[in-house]
GUTORSE-378935 format. One record per residue: residue number from 1; chain; residue in three letters; x, y, z of N, C-alpha, C in turn. Coordinates in pm, whole numbers. Atoms other than C-alpha are relative to their C-alpha. Layout:
<pts>
pt i=NUM; ch=A; aa=ALA; n_x=X; n_y=Y; n_z=Z; ca_x=X; ca_y=Y; ca_z=Z; c_x=X; c_y=Y; c_z=Z .
...
</pts>
This chain:
<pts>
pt i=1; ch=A; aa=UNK; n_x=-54; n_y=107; n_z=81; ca_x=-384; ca_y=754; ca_z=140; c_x=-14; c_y=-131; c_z=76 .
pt i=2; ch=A; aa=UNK; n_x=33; n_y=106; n_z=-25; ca_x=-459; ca_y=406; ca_z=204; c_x=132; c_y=-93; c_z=-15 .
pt i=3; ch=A; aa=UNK; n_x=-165; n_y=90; n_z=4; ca_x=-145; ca_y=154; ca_z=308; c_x=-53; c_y=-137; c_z=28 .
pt i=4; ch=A; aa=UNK; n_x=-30; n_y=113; n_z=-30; ca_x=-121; ca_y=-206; ca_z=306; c_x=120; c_y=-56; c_z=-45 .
pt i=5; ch=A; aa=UNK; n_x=-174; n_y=12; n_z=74; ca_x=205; ca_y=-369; ca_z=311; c_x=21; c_y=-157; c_z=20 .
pt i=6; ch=A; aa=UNK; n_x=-29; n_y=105; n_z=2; ca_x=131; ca_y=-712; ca_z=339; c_x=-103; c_y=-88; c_z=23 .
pt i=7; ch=A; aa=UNK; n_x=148; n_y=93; n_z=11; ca_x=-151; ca_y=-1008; ca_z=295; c_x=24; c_y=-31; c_z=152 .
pt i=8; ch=A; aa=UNK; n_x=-14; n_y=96; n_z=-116; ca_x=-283; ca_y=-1199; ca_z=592; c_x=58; c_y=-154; c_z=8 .
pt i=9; ch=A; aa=UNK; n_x=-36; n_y=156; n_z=28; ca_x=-143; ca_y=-1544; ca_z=470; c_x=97; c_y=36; c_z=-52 .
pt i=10; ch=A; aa=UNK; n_x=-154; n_y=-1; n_z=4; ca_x=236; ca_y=-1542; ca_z=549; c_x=50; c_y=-119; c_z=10 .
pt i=11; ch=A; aa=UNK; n_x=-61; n_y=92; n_z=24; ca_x=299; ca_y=-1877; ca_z=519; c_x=157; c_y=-11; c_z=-19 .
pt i=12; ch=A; aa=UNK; n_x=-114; n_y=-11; n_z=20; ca_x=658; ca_y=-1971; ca_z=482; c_x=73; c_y=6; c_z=-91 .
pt i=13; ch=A; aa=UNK; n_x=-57; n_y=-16; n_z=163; ca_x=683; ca_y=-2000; ca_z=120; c_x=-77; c_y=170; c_z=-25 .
pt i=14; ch=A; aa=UNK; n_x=38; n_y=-172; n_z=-19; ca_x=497; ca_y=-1606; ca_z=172; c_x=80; c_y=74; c_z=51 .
pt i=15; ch=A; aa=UNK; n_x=-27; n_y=-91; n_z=-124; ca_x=666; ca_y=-1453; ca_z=459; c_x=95; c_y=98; c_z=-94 .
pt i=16; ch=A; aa=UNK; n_x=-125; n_y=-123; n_z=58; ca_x=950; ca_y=-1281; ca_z=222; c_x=-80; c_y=49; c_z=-120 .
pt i=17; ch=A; aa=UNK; n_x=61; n_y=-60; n_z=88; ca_x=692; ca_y=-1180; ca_z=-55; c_x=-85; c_y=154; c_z=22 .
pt i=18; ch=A; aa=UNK; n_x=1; n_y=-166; n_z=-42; ca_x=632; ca_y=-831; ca_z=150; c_x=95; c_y=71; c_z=95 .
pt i=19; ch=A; aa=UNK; n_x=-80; n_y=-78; n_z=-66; ca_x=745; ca_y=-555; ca_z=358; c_x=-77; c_y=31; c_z=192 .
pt i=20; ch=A; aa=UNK; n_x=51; n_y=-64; n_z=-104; ca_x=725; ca_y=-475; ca_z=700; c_x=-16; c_y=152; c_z=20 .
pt i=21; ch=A; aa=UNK; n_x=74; n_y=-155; n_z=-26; ca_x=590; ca_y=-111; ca_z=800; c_x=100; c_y=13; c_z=17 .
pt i=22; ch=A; aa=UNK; n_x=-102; n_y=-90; n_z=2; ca_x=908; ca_y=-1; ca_z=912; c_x=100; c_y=18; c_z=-113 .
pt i=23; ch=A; aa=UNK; n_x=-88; n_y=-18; n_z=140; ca_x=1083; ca_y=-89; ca_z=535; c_x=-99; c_y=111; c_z=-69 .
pt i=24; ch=A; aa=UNK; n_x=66; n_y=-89; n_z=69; ca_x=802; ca_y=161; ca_z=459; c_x=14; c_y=144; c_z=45 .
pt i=25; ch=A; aa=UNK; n_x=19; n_y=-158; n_z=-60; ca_x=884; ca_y=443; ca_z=673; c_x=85; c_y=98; c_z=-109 .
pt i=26; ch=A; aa=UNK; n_x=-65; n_y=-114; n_z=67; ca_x=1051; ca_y=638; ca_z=341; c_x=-169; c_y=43; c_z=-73 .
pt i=27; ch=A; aa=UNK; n_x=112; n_y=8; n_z=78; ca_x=665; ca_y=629; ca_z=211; c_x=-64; c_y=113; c_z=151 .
pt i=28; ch=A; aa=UNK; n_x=67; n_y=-92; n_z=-146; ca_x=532; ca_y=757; ca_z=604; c_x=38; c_y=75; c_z=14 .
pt i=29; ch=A; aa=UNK; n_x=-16; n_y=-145; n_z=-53; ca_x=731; ca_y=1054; ca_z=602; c_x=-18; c_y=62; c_z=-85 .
pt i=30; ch=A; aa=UNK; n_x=89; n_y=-90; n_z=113; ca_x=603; ca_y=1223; ca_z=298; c_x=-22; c_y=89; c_z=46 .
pt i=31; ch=A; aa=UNK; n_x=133; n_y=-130; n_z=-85; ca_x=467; ca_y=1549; ca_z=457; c_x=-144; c_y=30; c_z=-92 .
pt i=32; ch=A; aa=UNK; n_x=135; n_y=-38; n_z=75; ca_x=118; ca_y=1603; ca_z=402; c_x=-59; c_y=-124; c_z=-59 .
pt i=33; ch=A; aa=UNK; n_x=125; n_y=153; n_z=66; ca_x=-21; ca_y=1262; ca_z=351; c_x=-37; c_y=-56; c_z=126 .
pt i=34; ch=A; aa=UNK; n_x=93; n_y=123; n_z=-83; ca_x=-275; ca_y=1095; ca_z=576; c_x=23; c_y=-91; c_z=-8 .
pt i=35; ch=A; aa=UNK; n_x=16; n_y=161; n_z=25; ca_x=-221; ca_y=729; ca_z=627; c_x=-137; c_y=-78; c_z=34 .
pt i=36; ch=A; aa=UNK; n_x=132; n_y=76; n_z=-49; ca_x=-524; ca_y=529; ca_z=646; c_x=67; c_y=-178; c_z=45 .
pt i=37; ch=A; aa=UNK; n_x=-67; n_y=178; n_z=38; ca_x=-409; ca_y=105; ca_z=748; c_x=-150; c_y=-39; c_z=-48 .
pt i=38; ch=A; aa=UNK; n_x=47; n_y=78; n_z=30; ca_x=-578; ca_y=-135; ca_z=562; c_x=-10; c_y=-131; c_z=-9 .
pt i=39; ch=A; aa=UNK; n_x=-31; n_y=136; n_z=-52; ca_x=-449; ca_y=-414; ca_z=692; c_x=-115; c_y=-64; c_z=62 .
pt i=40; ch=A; aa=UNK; n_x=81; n_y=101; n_z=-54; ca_x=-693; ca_y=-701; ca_z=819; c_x=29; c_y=-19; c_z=164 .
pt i=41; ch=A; aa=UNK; n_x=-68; n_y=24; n_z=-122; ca_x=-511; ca_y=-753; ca_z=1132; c_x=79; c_y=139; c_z=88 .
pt i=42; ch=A; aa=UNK; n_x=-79; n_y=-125; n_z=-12; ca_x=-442; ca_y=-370; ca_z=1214; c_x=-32; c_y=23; c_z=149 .
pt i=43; ch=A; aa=UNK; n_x=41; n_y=13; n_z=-110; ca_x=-606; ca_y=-417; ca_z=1564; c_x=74; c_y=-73; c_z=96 .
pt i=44; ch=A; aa=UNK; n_x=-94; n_y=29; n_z=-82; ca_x=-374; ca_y=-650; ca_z=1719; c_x=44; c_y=-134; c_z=-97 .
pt i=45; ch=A; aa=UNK; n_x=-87; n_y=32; n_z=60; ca_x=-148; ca_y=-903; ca_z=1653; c_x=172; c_y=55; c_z=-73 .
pt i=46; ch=A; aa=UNK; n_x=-162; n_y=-71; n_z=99; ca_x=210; ca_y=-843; ca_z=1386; c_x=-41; c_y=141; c_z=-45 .
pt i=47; ch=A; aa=UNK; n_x=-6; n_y=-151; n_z=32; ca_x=37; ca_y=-525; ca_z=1247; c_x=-18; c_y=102; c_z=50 .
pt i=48; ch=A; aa=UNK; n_x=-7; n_y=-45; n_z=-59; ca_x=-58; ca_y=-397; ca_z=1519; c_x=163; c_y=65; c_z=97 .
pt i=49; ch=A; aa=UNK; n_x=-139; n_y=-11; n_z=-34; ca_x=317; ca_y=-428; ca_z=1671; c_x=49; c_y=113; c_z=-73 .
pt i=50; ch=A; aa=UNK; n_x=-93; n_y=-75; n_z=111; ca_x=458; ca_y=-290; ca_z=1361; c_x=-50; c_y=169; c_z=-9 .
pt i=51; ch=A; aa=UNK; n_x=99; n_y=-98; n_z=-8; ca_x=188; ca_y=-5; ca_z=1375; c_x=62; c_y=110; c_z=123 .
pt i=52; ch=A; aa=UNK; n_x=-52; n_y=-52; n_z=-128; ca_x=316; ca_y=97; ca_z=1745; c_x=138; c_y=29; c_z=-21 .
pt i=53; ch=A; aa=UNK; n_x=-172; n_y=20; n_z=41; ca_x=708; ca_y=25; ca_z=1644; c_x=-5; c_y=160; c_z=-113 .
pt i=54; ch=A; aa=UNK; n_x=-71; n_y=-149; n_z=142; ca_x=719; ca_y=335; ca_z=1321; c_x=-94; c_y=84; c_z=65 .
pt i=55; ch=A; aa=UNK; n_x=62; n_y=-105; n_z=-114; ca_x=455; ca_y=535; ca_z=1545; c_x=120; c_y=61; c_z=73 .
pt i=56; ch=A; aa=UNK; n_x=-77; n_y=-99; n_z=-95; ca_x=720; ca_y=573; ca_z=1828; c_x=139; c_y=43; c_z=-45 .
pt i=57; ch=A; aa=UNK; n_x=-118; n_y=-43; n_z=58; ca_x=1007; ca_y=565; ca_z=1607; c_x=-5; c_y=136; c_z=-87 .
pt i=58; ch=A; aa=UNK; n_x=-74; n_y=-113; n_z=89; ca_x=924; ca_y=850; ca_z=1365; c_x=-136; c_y=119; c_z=25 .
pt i=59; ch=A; aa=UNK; n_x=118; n_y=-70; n_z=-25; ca_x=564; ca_y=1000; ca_z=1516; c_x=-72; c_y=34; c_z=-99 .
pt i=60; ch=A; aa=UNK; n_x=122; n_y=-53; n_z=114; ca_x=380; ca_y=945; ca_z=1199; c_x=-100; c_y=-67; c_z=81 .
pt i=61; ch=A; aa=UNK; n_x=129; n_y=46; n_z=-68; ca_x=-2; ca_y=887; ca_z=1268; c_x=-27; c_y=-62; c_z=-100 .
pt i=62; ch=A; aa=UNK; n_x=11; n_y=63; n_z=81; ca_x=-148; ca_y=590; ca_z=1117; c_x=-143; c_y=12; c_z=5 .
pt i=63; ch=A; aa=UNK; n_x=138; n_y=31; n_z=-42; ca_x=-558; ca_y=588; ca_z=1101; c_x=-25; c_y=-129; c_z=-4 .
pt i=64; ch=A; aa=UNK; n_x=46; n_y=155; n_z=46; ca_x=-747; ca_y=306; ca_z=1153; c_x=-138; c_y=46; c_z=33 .
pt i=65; ch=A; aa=UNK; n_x=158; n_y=-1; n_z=29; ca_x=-1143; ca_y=316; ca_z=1129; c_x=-14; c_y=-117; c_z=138 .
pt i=66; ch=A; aa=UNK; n_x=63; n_y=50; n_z=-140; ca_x=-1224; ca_y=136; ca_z=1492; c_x=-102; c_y=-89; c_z=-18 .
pt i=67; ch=A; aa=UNK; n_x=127; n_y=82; n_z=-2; ca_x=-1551; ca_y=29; ca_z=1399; c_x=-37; c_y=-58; c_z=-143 .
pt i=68; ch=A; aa=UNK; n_x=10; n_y=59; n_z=153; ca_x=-1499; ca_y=-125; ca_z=1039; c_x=97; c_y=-123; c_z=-37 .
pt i=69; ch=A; aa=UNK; n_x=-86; n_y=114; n_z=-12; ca_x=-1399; ca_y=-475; ca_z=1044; c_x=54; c_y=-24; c_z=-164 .
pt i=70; ch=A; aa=UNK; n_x=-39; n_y=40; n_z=64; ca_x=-1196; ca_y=-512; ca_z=739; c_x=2; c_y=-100; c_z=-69 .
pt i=71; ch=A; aa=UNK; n_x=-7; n_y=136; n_z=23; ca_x=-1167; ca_y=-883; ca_z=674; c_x=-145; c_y=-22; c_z=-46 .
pt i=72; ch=A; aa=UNK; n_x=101; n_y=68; n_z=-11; ca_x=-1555; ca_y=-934; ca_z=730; c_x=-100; c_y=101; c_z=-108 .
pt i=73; ch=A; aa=UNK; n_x=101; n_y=-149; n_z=31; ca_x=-1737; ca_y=-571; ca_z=618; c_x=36; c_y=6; c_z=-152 .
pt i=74; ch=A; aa=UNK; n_x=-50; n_y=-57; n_z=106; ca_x=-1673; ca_y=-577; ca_z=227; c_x=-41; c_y=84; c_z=-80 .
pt i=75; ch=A; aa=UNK; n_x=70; n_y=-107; n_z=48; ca_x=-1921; ca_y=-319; ca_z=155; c_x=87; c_y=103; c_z=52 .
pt i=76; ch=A; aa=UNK; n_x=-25; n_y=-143; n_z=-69; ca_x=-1800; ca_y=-78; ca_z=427; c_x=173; c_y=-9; c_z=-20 .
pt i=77; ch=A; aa=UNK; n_x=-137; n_y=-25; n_z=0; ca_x=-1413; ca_y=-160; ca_z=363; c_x=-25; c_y=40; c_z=-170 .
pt i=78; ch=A; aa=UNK; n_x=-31; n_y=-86; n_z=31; ca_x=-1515; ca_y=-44; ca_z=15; c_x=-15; c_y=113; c_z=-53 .
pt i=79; ch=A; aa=UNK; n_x=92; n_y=-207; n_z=-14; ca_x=-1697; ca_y=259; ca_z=108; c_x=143; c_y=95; c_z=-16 .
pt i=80; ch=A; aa=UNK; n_x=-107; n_y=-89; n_z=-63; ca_x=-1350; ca_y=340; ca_z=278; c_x=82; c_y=-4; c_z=-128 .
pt i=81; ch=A; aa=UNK; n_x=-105; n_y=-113; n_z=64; ca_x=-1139; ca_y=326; ca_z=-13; c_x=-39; c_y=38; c_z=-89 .
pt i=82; ch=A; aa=UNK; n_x=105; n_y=-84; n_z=55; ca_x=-1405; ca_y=466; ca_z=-239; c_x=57; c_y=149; c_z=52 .
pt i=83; ch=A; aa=UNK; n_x=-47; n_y=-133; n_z=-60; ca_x=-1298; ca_y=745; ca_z=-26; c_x=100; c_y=32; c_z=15 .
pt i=84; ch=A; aa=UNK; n_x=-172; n_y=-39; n_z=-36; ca_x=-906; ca_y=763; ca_z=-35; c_x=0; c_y=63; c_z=-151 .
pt i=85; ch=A; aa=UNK; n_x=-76; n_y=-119; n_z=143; ca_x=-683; ca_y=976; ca_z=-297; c_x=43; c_y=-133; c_z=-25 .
pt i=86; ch=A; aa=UNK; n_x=-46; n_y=107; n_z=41; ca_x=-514; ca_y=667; ca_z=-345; c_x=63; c_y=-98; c_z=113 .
pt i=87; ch=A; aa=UNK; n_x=29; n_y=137; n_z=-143; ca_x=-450; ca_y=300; ca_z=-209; c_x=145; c_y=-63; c_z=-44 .
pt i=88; ch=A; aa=UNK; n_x=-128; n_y=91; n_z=-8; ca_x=-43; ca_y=187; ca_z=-174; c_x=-47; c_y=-127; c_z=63 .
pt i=89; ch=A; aa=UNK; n_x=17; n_y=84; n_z=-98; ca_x=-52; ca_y=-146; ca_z=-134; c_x=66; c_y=-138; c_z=-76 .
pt i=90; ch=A; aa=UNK; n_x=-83; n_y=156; n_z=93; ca_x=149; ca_y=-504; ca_z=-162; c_x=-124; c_y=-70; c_z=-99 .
pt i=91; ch=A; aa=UNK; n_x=111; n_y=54; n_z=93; ca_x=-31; ca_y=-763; ca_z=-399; c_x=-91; c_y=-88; c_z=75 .
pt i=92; ch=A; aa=UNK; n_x=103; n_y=48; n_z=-92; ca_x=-341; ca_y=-815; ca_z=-166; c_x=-141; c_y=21; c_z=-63 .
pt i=93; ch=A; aa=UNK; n_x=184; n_y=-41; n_z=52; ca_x=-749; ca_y=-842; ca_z=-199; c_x=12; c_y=143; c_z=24 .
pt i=94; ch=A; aa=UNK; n_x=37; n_y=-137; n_z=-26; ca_x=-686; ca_y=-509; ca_z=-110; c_x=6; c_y=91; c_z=-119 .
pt i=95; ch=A; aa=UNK; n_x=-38; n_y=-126; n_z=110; ca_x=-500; ca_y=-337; ca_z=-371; c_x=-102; c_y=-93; c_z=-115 .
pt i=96; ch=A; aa=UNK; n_x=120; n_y=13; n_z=98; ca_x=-724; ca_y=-588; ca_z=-632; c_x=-104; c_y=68; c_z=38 .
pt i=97; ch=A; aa=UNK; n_x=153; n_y=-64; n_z=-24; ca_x=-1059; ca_y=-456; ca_z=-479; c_x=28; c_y=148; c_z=14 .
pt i=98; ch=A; aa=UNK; n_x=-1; n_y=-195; n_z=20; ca_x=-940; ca_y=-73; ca_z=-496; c_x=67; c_y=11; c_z=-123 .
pt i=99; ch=A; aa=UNK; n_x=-59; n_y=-29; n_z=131; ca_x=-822; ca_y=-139; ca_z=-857; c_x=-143; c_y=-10; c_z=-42 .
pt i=100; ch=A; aa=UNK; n_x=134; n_y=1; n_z=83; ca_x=-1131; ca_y=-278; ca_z=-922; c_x=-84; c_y=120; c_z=-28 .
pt i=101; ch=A; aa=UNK; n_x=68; n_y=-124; n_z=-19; ca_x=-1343; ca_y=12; ca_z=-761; c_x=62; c_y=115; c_z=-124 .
pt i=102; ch=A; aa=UNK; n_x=-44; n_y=-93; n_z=131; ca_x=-1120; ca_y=223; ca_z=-1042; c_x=66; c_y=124; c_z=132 .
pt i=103; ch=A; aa=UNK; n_x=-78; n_y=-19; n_z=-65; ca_x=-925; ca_y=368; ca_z=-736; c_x=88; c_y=14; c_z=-77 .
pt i=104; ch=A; aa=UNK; n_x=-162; n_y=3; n_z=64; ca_x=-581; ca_y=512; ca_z=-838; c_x=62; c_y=-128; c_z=119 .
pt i=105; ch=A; aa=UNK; n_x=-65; n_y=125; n_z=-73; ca_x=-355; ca_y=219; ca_z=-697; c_x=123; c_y=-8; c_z=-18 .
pt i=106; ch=A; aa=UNK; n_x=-139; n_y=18; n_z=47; ca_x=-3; ca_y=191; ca_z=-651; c_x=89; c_y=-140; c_z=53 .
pt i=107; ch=A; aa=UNK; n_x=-19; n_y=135; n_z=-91; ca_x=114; ca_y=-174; ca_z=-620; c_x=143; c_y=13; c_z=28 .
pt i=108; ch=A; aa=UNK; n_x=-86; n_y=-29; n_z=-37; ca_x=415; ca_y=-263; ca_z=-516; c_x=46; c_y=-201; c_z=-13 .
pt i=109; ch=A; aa=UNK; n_x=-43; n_y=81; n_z=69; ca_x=585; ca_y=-633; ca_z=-585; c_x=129; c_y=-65; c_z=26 .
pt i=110; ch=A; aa=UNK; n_x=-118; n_y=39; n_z=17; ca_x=860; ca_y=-860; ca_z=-538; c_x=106; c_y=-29; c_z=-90 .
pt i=111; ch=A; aa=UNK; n_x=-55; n_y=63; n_z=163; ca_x=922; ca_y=-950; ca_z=-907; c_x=-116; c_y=47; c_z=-81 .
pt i=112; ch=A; aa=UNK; n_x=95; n_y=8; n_z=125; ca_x=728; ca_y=-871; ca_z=-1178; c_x=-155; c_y=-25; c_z=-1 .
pt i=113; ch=A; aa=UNK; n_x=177; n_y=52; n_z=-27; ca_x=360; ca_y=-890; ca_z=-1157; c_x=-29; c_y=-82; c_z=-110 .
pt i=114; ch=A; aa=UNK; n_x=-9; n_y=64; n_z=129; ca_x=242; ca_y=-1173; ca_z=-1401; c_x=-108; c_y=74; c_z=-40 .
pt i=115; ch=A; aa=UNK; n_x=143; n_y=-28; n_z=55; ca_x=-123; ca_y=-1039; ca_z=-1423; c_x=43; c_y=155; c_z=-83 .
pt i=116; ch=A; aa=UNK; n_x=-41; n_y=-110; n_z=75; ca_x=72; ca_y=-670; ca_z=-1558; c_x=29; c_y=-60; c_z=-151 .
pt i=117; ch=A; aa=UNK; n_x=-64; n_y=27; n_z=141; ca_x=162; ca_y=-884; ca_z=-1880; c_x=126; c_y=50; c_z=-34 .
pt i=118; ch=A; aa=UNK; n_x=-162; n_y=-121; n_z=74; ca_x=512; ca_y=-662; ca_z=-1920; c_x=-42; c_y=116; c_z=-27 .
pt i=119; ch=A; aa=UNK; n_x=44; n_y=-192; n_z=10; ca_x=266; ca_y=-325; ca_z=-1926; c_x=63; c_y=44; c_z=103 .
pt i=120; ch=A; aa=UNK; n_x=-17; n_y=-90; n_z=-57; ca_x=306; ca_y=-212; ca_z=-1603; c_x=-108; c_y=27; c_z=126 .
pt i=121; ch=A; aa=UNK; n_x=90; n_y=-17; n_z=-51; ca_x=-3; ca_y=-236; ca_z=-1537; c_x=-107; c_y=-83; c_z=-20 .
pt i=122; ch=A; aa=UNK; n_x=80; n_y=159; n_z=33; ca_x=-298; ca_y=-506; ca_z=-1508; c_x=-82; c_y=49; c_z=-103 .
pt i=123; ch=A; aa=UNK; n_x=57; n_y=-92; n_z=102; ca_x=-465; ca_y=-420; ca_z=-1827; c_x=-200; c_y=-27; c_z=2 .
pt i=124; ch=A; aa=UNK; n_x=140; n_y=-1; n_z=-35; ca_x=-818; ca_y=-549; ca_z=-1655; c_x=-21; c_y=136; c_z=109 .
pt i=125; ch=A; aa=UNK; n_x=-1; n_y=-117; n_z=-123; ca_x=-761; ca_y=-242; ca_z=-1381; c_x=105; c_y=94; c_z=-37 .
pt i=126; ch=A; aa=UNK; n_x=-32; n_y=-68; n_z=93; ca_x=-646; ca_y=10; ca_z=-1585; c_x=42; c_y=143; c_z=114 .
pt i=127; ch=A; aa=UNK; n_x=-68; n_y=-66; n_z=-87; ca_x=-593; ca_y=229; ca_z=-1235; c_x=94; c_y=-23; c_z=105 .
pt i=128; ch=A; aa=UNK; n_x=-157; n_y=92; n_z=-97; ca_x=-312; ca_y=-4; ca_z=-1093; c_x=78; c_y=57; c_z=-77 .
pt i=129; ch=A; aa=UNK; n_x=-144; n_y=70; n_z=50; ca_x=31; ca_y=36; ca_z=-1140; c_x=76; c_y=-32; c_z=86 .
pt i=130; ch=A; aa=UNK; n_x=-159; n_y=65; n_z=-86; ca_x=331; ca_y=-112; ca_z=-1071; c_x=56; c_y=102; c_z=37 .
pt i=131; ch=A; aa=UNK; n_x=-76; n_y=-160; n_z=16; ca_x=522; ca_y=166; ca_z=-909; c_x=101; c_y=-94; c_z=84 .
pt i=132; ch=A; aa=UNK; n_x=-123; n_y=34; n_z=-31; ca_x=805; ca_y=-63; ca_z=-719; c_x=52; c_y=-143; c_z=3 .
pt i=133; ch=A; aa=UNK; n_x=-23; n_y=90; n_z=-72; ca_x=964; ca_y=-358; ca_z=-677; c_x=120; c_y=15; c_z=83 .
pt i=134; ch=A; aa=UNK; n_x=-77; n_y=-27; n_z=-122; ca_x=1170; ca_y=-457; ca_z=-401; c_x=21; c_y=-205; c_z=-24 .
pt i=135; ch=A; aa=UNK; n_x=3; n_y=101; n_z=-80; ca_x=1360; ca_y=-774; ca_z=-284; c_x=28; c_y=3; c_z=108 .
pt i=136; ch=A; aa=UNK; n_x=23; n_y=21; n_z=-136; ca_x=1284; ca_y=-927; ca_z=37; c_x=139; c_y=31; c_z=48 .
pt i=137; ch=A; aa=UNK; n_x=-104; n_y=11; n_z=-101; ca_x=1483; ca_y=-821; ca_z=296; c_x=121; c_y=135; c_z=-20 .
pt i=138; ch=A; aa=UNK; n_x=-85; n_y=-94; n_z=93; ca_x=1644; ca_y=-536; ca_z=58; c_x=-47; c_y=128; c_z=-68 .
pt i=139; ch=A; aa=UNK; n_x=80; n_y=-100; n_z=50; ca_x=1388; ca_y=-282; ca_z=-14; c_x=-11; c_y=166; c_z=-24 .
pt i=140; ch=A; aa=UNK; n_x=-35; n_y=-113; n_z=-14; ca_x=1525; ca_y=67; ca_z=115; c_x=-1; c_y=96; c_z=-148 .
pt i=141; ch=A; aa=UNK; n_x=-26; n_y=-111; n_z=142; ca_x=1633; ca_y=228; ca_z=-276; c_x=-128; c_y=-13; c_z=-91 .
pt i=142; ch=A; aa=UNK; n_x=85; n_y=-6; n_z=91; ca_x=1351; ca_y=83; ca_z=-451; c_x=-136; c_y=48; c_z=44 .
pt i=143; ch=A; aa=UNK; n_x=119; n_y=-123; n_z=-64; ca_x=1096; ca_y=266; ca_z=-212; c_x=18; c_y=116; c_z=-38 .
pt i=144; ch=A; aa=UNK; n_x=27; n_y=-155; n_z=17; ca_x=1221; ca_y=599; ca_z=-262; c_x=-35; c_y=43; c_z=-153 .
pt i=145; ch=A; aa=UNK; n_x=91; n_y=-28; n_z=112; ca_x=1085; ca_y=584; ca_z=-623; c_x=-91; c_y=34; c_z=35 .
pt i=146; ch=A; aa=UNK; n_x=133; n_y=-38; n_z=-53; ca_x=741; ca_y=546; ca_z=-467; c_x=23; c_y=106; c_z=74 .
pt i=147; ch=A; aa=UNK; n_x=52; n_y=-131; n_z=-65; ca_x=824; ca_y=839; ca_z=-215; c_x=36; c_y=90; c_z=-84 .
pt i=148; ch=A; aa=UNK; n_x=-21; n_y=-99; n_z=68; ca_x=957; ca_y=1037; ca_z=-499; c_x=-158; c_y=50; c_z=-68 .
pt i=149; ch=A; aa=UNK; n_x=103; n_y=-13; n_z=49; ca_x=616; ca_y=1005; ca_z=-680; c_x=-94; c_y=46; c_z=134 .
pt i=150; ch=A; aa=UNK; n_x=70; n_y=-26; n_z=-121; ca_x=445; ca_y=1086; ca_z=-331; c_x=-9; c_y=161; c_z=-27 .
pt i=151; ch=A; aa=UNK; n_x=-45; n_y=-150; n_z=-2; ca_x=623; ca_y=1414; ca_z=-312; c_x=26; c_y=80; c_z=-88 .
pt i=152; ch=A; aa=UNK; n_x=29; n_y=-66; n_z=137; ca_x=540; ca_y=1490; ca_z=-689; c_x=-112; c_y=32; c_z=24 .
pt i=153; ch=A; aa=UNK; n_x=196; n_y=-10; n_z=14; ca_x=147; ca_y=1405; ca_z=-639; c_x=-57; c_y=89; c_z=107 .
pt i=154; ch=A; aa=UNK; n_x=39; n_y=-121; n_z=-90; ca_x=146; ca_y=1626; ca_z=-273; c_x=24; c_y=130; c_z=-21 .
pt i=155; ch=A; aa=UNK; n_x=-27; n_y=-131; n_z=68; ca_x=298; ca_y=1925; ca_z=-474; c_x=-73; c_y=19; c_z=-107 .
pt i=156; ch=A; aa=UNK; n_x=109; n_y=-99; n_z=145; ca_x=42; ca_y=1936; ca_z=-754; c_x=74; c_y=-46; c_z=-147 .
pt i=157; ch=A; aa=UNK; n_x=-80; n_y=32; n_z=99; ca_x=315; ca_y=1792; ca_z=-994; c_x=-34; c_y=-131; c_z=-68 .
pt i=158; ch=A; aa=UNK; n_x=6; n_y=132; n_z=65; ca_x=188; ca_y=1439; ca_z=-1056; c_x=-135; c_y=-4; c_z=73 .
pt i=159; ch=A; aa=UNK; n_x=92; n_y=86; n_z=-53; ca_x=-137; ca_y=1318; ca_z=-1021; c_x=-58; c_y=-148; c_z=64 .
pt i=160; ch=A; aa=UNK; n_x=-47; n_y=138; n_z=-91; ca_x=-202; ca_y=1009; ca_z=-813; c_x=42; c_y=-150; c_z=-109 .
pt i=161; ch=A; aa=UNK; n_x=18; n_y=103; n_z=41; ca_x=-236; ca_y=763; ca_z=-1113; c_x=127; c_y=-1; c_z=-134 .
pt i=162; ch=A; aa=UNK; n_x=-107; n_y=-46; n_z=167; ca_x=72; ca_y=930; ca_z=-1368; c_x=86; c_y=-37; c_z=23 .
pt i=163; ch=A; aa=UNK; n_x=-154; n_y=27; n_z=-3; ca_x=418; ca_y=861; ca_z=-1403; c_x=21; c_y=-137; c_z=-72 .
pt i=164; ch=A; aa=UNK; n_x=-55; n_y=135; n_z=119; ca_x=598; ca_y=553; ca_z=-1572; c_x=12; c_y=-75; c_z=149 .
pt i=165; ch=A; aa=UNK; n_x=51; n_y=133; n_z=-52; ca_x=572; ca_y=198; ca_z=-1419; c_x=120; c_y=-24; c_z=55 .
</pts>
């Protein structure tokens, strides 16, 4: 599964429009899911930190692809999620370009997505959905929706792209 949990442009009118990796650790302990990062900055810097920080705190393993510059490579970043079960991720080029690809996608949101119209879902990328929102700073209950649907889709019970919005 493919994670991003936050753009590279945190500006100050940004910085509270995502989550840090450790408001995600109810999503990282799932059993039985691979994490892939897809973060831009997963090499060093804040995501890197954050990367090391829920590593030693809860010993999930995060992948990262070494030799696939993210930011620059936009063929080979999206070979890679061409190749995931599905791509969690805040509202970044990321989760657009793995909606596009027709990737299952599960966004995630501070408010309301405008481009969902009130579906649910962007009705140009018809394998997005909305599966949480969260406010900044407050996110804990409205994650474990998303890990509930986790630990539907690793039991065979939900497929990556089903459930209500």
């Amino acid at each position: 599964m493919g994670l991003s949990w936050r753009s590279g442009l945190r500006s100050l009118g940004r910085q509270n429009l995502y989550l840090t990796l450790m408001q995600m650790v109810p999503l990282l302990t799932v059993p039985d899911i691979h994490f892939v990062v897809l973060q831009y900055d997963a090499r060093a810097g804040d995501a890197a930190a954050e990367m090391a920080e829920v590593t030693a705190a809860t010993g999930v393993t995060l992948r990262l692809w070494e030799d696939l510059d993210l930011r620059d490579d936009q063929e080979g970043g999206a070979a890679l999620l061409a190749g995931l079960d599905l791509v969690v991720s805040a509202g970044t080029a990321v989760g657009e370009l793995s909606a596009a690809l027709g990737m299952p996608t599960w966004r995630f949101h501070h408010m309301a997505a405008w481009a969902a119209l009130r579906t649910g879902a962007s009705p140009l990328m018809v394998t997005a959905h909305i599966r949480a929102y969260f406010i900044a700073n407050s996110s804990s209950g409205k994650l474990f929706f998303v890990a509930i649907s986790l630990h539907r889709a690793a039991d065979g019970g939900c497929p990556a792209g089903c459930g209500s919005s």
